[in-house]
C-alpha positions in Angstrom: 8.4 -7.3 -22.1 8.8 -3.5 -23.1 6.4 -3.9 -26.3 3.9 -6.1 -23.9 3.9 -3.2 -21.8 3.3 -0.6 -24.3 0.4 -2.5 -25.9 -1.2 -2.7 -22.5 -0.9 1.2 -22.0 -1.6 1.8 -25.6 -4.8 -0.2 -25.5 -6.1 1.7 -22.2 -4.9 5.2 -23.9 -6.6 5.6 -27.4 -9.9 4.4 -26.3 -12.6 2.9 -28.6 -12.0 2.5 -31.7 -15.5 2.8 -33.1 -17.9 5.4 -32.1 -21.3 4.9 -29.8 -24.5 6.3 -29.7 -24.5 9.3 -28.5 -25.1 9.6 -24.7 -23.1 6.4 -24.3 -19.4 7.4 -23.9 -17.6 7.9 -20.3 -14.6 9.5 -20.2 -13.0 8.5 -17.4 -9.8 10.4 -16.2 -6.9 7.2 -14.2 -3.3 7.6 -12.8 -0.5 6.4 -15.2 -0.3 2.8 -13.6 -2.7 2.7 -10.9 -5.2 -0.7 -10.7 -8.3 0.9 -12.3 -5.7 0.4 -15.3 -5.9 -3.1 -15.5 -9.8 -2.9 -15.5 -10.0 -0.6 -18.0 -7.3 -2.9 -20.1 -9.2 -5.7 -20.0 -12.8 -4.0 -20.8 -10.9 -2.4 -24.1 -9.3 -5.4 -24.9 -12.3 -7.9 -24.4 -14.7 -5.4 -25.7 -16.6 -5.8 -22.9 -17.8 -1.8 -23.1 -18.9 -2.4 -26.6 -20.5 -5.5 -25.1 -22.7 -3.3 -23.2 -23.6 -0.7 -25.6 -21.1 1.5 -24.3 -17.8 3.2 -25.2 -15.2 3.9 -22.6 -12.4 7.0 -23.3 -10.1 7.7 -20.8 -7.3 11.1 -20.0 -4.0 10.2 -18.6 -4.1 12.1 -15.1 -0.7 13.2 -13.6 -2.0 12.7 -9.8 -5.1 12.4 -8.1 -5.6 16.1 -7.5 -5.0 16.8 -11.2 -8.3 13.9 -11.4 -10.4 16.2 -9.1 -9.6 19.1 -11.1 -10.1 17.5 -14.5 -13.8 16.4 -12.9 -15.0 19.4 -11.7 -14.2 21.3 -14.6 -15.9 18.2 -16.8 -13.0 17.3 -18.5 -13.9 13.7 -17.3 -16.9 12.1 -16.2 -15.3 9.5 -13.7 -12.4 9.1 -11.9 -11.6 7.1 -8.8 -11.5 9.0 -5.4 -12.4 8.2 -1.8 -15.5 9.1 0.0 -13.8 11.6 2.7 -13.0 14.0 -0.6 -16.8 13.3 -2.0 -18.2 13.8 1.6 -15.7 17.1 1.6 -17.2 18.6 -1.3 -20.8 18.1 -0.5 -20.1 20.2 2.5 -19.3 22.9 0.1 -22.2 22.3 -2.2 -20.8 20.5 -5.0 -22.8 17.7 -6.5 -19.9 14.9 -6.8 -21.6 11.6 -5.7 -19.6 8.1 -5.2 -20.1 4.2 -5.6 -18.0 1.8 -3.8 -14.9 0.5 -6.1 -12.8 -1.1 -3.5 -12.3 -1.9 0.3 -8.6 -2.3 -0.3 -7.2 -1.0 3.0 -3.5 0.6 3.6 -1.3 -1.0 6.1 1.2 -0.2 8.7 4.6 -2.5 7.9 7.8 -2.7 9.8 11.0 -5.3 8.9 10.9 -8.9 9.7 12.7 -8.5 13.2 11.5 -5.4 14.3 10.7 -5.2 18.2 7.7 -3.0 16.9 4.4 -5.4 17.6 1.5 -3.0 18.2 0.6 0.7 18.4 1.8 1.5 21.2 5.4 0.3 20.3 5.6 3.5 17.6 6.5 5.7 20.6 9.4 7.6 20.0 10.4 5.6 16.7 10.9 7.2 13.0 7.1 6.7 11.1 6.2 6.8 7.8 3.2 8.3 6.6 1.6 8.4 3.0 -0.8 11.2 1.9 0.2 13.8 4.4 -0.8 14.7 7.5 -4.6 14.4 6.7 -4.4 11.2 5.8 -7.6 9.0 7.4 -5.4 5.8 8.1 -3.2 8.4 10.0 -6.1 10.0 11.7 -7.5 7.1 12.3 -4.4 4.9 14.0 -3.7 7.9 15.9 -7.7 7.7 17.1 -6.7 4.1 17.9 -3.5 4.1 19.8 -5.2 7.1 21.9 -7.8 4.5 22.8 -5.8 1.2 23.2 -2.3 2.8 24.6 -3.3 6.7 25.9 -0.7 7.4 23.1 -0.5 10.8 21.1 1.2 9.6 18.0 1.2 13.4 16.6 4.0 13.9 19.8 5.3 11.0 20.4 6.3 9.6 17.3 9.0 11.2 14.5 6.7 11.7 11.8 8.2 11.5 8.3 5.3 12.2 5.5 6.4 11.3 2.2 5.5 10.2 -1.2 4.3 6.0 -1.0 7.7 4.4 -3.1 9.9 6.5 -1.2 8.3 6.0 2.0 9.3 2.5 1.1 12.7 3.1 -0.1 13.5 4.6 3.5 11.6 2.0 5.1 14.4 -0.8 3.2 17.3 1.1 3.9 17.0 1.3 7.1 16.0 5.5 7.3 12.5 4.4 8.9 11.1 2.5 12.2 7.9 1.7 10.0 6.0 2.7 7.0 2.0 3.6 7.1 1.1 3.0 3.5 -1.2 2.5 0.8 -2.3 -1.2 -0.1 -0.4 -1.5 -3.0 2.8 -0.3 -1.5 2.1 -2.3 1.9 2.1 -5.4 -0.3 5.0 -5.1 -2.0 6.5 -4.8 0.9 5.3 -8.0 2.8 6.2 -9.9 -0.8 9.7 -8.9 0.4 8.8 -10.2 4.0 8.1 -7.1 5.9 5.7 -7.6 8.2 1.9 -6.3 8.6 1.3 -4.7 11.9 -2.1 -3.7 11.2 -4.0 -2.4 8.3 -7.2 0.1 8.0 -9.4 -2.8 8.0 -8.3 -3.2 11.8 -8.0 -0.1 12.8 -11.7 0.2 12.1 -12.6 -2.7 14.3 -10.0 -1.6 17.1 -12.3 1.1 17.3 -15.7 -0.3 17.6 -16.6 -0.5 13.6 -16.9 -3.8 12.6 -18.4 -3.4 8.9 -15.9 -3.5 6.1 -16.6 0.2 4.8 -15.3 0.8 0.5 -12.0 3.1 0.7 -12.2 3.9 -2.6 -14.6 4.6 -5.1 -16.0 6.0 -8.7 -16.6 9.8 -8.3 -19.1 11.5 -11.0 -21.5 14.6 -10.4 -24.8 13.7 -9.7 -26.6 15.6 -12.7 -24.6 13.5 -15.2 -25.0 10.4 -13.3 -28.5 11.3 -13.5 -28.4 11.8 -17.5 -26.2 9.4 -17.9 -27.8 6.2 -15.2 -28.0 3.5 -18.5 -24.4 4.4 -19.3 -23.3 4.1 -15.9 -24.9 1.0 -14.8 -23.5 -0.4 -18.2 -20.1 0.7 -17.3 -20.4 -0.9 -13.8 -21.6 -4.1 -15.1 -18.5 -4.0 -17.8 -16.3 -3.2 -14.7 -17.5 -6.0 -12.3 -17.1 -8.2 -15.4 -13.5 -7.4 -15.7 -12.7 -7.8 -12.1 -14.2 -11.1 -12.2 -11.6 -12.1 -15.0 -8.7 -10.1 -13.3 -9.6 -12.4 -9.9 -10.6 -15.7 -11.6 -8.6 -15.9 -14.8 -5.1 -16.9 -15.2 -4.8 -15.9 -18.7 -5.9 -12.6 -18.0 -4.0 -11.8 -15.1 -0.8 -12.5 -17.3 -1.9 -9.9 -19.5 -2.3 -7.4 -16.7 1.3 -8.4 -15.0 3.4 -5.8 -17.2 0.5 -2.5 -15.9 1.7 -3.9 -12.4 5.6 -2.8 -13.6 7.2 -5.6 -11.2 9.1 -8.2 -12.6 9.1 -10.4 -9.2 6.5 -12.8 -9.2 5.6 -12.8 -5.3 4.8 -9.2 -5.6 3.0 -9.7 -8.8 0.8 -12.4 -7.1 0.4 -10.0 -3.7 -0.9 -7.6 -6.0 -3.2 -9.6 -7.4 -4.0 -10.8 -3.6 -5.2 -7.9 -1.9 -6.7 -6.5 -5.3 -8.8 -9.3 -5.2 -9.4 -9.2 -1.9 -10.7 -5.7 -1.9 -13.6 -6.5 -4.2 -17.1 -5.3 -2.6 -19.0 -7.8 -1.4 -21.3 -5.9 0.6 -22.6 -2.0 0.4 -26.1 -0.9 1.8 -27.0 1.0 4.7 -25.3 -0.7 7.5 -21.9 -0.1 5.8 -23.4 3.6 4.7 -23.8 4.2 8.7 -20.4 2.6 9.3 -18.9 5.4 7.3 -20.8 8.3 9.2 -19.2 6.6 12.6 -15.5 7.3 10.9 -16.3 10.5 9.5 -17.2 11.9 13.2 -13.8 10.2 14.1 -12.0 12.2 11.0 -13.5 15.8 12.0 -12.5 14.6 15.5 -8.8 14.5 14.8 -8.5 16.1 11.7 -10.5 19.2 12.1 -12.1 21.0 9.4 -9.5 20.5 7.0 -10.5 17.2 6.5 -14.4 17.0 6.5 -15.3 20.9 6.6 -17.4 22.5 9.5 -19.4 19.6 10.0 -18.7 15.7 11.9 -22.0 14.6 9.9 -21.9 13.1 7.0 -23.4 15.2 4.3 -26.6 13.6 2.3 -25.8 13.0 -1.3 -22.3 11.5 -0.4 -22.9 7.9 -1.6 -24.7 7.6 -5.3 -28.3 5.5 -5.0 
């Protein structure tokens, strides 16, 4: 398993091995084990960025800020980000720009018997939170249990913010009430039988936005995007072509299993589930409008840490 595993991360580390035309390469910065891993795996390994005239390189990142930074200073030309941090940045006049990757949602989990079954049961219990205090699934279930329950989550809960495995970890022992986590980490966790309370997806619709809006995304400045729009479409057709084979292929999925570092095959296949599941299926207008609803809800209860000065969405956010 070991050498499986370090062909896998070899394969998505050294990059093409023959040079393209110039003008053609995207160097794209990824976390160390995170999903757009298993995308860029299989394009490298089925030649599918060749296939399109293309050459994909990619930088080890050590964390999503250390992404941000690598892109700004052009050390990369893509990385995946969410929208909130694009929308941030054109605030401030930056030209980062971003297309929809995935709607994967986090979730909020609690154990199998917990007497937890809605919002308005967190009151007074011990809550994990992932990404910090800023987080928009925070933001945005605290919008929501102010709504359903006329509960203030920021006072009434015992907030515990946390990195995602060892929110788990304290979650499993016993440490924590419930965990409000990323998807990947949510999932694991109802592999084990946790149980979903809700996810982002529903907190949306609890509060009034019904249109499944991406939470992720590729994030590239706008003048390379627009120097670079044959090589990017041909990257995204590569991509799309690799999900495809992630979602539909059995044979390829057990070449990804040893990126998803789990050795239990329920988590392996919830994985799988909500990657899948999170594949964009629609993204025009309705869905761009749907985001400008929850960034008013963001600068609303997060202030202008989160989204700057500004509720409105800034032009330029979403790549055309």
């Amino acid at each position: 398993m070991k050498s499986v595993i370090g062909l896998f991360v070899l394969l998505i580390l050294i990059g093409p091995a023959q040079a393209a035309p110039s003008g053609s390469t995207i160097r794209i910065g990824m976390l160390a084990f995170g999903t757009l891993n298993w995308e860029l795996a299989v394009i490298q390994e089925e030649g599918l960025d060749k296939a399109q005239g293309i050459a994909v390189e990619t930088m080890p990142l050590a964390s999503s800020e250390a992404g941000k930074i690598a892109l700004q200073g052009g050390s990369v030309d893509l990385i995946v980000s969410d929208w909130i941090w694009v929308a941030n940045q054109r605030g401030q006049n930056a030209d980062v720009t971003f297309l929809p990757y995935s709607t994967s949602h986090g979730a909020l989990v609690v154990p199998a018997d917990s007497p937890i079954r809605n919002i308005g049961d967190l009151k007074g219990k011990r809550l994990g939170i992932a990404g910090g205090g800023l987080d928009k699934n925070w933001l945005l279930l605290r919008a929501l249990a102010q709504k359903e329950y006329g509960l203030d989550l920021e006072r009434s809960a015992e907030k515990v913010f946390g990195a995602p495995p060892l929110l788990n970890q304290q979650l499993q022992q016993g440490k924590l009430d419930a965990v409000l986590n990323y998807w990947n980490f949510a999932a694991k966790l109802e592999a084990q039988g946790y149980r979903r309370i809700i996810d982002g997806r529903g907190i949306l619709q609890g509060l009034g936005i019904e249109d499944d809006v991406p939470s992720l995304g590729y994030v590239f400045r706008e003048d390379w995007a627009k120097s670079h729009e044959d090589a990017l479409s041909a990257f995204l057709k590569a991509s799309d072509t690799a999900k495809k084979s992630i979602c539909e292929s059995d044979a390829v999925w057990r070449k990804i299993v040893p990126l998803t570092q789990e050795t239990d095959e329920r988590i392996q296949n919830h994985l799988r589930h909500h990657y899948c599941d999170g594949r964009i299926k629609n993204w025009g207008e309705t869905e761009k409008k749907a985001a400008a609803e929850i960034y008013e809800l963001l600068h609303r209860y997060g202030g202008e840490r989160l989204t700057g000065k500004s509720g409105i969405l800034p032009d330029g956010v979403f790549w055309h």
